[in-house]
N, C-alpha and C positions, 0 to 999 in steps of 0.2 A: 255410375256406369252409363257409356251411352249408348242409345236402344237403336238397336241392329236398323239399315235403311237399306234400301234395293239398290242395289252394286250390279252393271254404273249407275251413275244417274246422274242427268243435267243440271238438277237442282241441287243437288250433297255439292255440285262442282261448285255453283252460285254461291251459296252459303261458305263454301270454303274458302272461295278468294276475296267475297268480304271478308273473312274472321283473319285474312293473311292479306287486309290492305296495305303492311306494308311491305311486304313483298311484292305485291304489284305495284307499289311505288318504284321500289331496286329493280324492279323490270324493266318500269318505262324510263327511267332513271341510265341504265345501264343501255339500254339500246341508243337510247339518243346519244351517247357515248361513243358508241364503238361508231354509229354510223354519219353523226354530222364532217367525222373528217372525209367522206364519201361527197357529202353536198360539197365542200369546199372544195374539194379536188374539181369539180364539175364549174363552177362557179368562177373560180382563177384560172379557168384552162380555155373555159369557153367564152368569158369575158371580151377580149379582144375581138373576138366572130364574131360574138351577136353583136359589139357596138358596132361595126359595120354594116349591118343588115341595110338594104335598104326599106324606107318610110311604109315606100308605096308596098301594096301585094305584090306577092310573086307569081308568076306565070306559072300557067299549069307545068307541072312536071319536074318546074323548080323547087319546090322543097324538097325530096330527095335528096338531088346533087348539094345544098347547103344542109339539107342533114348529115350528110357522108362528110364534107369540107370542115365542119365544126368536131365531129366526132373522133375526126383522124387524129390531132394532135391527143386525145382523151384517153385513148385505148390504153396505153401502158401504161400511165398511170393508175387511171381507173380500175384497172386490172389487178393488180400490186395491193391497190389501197383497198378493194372491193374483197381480195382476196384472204387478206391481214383480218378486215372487218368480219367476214365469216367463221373466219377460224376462231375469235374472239369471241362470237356469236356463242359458238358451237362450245366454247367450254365452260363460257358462263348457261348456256341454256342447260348442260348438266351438271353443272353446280348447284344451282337449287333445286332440278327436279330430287338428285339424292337427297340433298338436305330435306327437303319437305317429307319423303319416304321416312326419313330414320327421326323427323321431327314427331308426325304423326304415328309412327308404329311406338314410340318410346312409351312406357305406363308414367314415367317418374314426367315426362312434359306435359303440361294443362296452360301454362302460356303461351304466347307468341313472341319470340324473342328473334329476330332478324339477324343478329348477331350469334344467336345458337345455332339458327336453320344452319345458316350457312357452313358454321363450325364443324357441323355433322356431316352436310355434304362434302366439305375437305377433304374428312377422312377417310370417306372411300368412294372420292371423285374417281379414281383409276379402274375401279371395281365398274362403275357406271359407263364410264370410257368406251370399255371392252365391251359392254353391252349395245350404245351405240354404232361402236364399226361395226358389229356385227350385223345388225339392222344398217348400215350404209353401203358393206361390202353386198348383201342380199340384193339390197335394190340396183345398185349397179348389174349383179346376174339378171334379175328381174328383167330390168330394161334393155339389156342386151340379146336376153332370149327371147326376146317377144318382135323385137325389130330384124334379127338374123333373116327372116325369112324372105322380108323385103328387100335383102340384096341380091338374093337370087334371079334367076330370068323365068320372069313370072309374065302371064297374056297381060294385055296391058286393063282389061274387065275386070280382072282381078285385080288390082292394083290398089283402088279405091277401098274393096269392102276389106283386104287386108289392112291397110293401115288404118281405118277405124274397129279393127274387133283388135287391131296391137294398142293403139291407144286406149281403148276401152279396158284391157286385160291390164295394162302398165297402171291405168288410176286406182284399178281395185286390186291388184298384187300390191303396189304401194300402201295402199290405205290398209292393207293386213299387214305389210311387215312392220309400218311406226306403230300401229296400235295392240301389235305384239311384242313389242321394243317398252310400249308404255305399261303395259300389266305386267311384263314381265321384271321391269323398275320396281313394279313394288311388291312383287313378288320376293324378288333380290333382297329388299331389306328387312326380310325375315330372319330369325337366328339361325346361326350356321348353314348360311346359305352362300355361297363364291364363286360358283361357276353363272358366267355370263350367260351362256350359251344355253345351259340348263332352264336359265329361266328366261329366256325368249322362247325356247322350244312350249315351256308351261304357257308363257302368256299367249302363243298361239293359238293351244289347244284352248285357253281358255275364252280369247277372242270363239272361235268354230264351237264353241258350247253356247254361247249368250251372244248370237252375232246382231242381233236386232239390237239390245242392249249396249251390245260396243260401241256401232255405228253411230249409235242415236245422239251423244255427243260431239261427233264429230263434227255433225252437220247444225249443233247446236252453239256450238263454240268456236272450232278449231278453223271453220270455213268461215265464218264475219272478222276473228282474228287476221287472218289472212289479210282477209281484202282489205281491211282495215291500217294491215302495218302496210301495204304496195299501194292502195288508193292514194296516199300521200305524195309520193313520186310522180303523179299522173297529172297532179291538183295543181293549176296554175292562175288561180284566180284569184279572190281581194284574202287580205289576211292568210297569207299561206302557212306564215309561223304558226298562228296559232291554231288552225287546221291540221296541220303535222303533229303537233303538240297532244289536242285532243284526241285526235284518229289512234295514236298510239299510245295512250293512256288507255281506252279504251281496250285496244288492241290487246295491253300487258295483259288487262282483268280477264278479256278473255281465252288468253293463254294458261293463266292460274287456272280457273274455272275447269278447264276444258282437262289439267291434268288432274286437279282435284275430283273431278267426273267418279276415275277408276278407284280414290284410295277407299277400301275395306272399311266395314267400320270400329274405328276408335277403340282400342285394347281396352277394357277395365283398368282403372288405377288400381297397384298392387297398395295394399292395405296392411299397414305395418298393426299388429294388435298392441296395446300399452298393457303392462300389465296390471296396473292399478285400471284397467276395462274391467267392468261386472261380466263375468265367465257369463258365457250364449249359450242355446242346448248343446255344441258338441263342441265345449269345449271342458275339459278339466280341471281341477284345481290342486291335483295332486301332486306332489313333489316327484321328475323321477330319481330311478333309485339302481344302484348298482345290477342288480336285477334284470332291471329292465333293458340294456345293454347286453347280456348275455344272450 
């Protein structure tokens, strides 16, 4: 049996995506995947500009107008490609978060099989799905209620402290809807449990009962994660490959990490009794009997 731990926690998350290194390999694995056709698109499109750049510096004001000049042929592709890479993103990223739910609640699993995770996430990726948009459609309201106000004719004194108490509002209505999206994932992969919506409503309440707890991950994992997988993007200096490479291997770990934070702890393995076992105090050795059925 494993002994109950304080739900979240930074460290259950740590210890969890060691024990599921390979899963954070098929993370870092799978994103390099979806997104190196991103660099190439960048790479073949922009190739031609930059070789023309001139040697020398450019005059003030000139990068701009050669950042706009290189950009423009980029746009619709980039867009297209950028766009495909997301989508791809988004259904491998709940693919394993299910799987990992239905891996870790299961009593009969005590391995780590990468090839099971997954198997489990399959089977009710669509269950997960619906959970997602739910939490996508929310933040889209989110962000639209909070900016509405700013298109009004507003003094222009105002102006300023509204759109930072909207963006201020939008960081932390967002960081409540994913990480009611997130507890309520593993809420979801409780027995007889289907309605999406049900259990984002729970993960919320259950974020707003342990909010110090929720957060406390986030800022542990979920925000070096981040900057971790876009810092690569930004990165134009010696060895960039292997920069990329590392940044988001890291990155994966702490993505595992940061979902394993919220899972519960570990069911009891159900214990089949043998019956050549020496009977315990409560158990019997008596045959039953017609009797005993009425």
């Amino acid at each position: 049996m494993v002994s109950p731990h304080v739900f979240p926690s930074a460290v259950v998350g740590f210890r969890g995506a060691a024990r599921l290194h390979s899963l954070v390999a098929a993370v870092w694995l799978v994103s390099i995947v979806i997104f190196v056709p991103v660099q190439a698109v960048v790479q073949v499109t922009t190739g031609p500009a930059r070789a023309n750049l001139p040697a020398a510096g450019l005059g003030a004001g000139e990068d701009m107008v050669v950042f706009v000049e290189v950009m423009r042929p980029l746009v619709v592709p980039l867009a297209v490609t950028l766009g495909f890479g997301c989508l791809m993103f988004f259904a491998w990223w709940i693919l394993w978060h299910a799987g990992t739910v239905r891996w870790w609640l299961d009593t009969a699993e005590t391995q780590v099989r990468l090839a099971g995770i997954l198997g489990k996430g399959l089977a009710v990726w669509w269950r997960y799905a619906r959970l997602a948009l739910i939490a996508l459609i929310l933040q889209v309201i989110v962000m639209i209620s909070f900016w509405i106000p700013l298109r009004a004719d507003i003094e222009a004194r105002l102006v300023l402290p509204l759109l930072m108490g909207a963006s201020v509002l939008t960081v932390v209505a967002t960081a409540f809807v994913w990480l009611a999206a997130l507890r309520g994932g593993w809420l979801l992969g409780e027995p007889d449990r289907r309605s999406a919506l049900a259990a984002w409503v729970r993960g919320l309440w259950a974020v707003l009962r342990q909010p110090v707890r929720s957060v406390l991950p986030l800022f542990v994992w979920a925000l070096p994660g981040l900057v971790l997988l876009v810092l690569p993007l930004l990165y134009d200096g010696p060895a960039a490959a292997v920069f990329v490479l590392v940044a988001w291997l890291v990155s994966a770990f702490c993505w595992v990490a940061f979902h394993m934070s919220y899972a519960p702890p570990k069911p009891a393995e159900k214990r089949t009794v043998s019956p050549l076992e020496p009977p315990g105090p409560f158990t019997t050795t008596r045959f039953p009997t017609l009797h005993d059925n009425r």
